[in-house]
N, C-alpha and C positions, 0 to 999 in steps of 0.2 A: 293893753296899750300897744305892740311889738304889733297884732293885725288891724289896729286902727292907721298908725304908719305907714303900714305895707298899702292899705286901700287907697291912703292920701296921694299915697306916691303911683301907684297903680293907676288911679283916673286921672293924674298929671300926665302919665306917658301918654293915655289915651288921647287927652285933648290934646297934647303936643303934635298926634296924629292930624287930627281935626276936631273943629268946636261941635260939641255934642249935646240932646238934652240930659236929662237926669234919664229920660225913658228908654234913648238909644243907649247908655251907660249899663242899666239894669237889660236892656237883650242882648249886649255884647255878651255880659260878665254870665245872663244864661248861658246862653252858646257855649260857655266857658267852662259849666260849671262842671261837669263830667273829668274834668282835665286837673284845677283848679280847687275844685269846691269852694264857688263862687260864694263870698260875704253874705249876709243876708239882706234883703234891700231895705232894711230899717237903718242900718249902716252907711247906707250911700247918701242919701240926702243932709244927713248929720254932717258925712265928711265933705260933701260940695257947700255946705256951708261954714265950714271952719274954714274953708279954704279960700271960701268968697271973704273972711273975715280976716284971714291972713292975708289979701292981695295977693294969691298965687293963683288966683282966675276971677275972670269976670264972670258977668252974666248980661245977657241982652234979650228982652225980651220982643219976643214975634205975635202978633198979632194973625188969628187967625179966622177967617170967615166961617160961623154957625162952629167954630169950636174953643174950646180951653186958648187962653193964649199960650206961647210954646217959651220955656226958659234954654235959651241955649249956651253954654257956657265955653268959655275959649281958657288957656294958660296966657298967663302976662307973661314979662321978662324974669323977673322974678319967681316966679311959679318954671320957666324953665331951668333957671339955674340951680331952686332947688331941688330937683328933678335933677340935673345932670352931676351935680353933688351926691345924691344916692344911688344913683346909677353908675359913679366910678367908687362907692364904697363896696369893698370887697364884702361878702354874706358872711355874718359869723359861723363858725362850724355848728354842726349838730341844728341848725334854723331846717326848718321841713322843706320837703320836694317842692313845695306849694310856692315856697318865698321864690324859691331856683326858678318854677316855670313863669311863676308872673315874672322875673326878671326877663327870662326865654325870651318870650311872648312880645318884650319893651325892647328886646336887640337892635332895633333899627335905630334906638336912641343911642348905643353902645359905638365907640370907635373900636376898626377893625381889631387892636393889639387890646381893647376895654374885652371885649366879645372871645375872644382867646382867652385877654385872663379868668375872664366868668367861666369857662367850660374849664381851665385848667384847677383851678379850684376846686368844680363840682367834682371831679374828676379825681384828684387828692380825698376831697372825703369817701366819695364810691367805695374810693380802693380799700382804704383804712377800715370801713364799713366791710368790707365782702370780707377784709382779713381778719378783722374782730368775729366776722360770723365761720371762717374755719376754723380757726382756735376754738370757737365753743364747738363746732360741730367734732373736733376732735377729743375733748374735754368730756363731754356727754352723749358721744357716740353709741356706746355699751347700757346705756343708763336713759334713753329715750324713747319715748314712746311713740305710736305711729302720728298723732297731731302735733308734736313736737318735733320729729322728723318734717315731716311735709312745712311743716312752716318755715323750719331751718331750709330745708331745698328750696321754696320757694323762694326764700330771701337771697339764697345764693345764684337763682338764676336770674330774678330782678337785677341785681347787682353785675353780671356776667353782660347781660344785655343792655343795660344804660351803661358800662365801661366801650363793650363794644361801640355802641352809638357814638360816646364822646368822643373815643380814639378815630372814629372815622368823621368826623368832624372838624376836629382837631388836626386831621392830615389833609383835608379840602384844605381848611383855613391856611394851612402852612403856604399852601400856593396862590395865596392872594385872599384878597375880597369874595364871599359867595355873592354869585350875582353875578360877577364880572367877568364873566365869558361874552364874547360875542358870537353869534350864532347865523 
């Protein structure tokens, strides 16, 4: 249920971007999928139509010379405010990297202090995550084995390096809007 939501809400940001079909939706979310691991696309058509049923998008169909006609779908008014409703809902703790980067990815929907609180957040469990993984590493130091090792380092330099990234983030942001340089 929790990644049907996330998808609903996900192709809402999109179209909020621009009206797209279901085709340009499934190449985005490819391009995506390395990052993401993108839905399956049996999923998408299901959720643009819950959401044509919900009146949180339309659909207009394009007629096309010697091809398929083309459904292209837009967010109504409705369909953005739900969208800017889940977009100012804070992520429940322990929710996967996955929910954090589609949020990422939708920041342009985010107001500058919305966009702050998302990273400071993610930021708060990182830590609580890296600190829960020294305590075991200090716990089962003596008592582990070389795969259980490397997995423990591995997760503490993940966690080393998305803090770093947040915190320098987080100090851009401090000085404004990113973007908002003139050049």
């Amino acid at each position: 249920m929790a990644s049907t939501v996330s998808i609903r809400h996900f192709i809402l940001g999109l179209l909020n971007r621009q009206p797209m079909s279901g085709y340009d939706i499934k190449r985005f979310l490819k391009g995506l999928s390395w990052l993401i691991d993108s839905p399956s696309f049996g999923s998408l058509y299901p959720a643009l139509h819950a959401l044509l049923e919900d009146d949180l998008v339309t659909v207009e169909v394009v007629s096309r010379q010697n091809k398929p006609p083309r459904k292209i779908y837009s967010i109504t008014e409705a369909g953005g405010q739900v969208l800017g409703e889940w977009m100012d809902r804070p992520i429940a703790s322990g929710v996967s990297l996955k929910a954090f980067l589609m949020r990422l990815i939708l920041a342009g929907n985010l107001s500058h202090d919305g966009l702050v609180a998302h990273l400071e957040q993610r930021r708060t469990q990182v830590a609580a995550h890296q600190a829960a993984l020294d305590q075991t590493a200090t716990v089962m130091d003596e008592g582990m084995d070389l795969g259980e090792r490397l997995a423990l380092d591995y997760g503490l330099a993940v966690a080393a390096a998305e803090l770093a990234w947040l915190d320098g983030m987080l100090a851009q942001l401090s000085q404004g809007p990113l973007g908002a340089e003139s050049g």
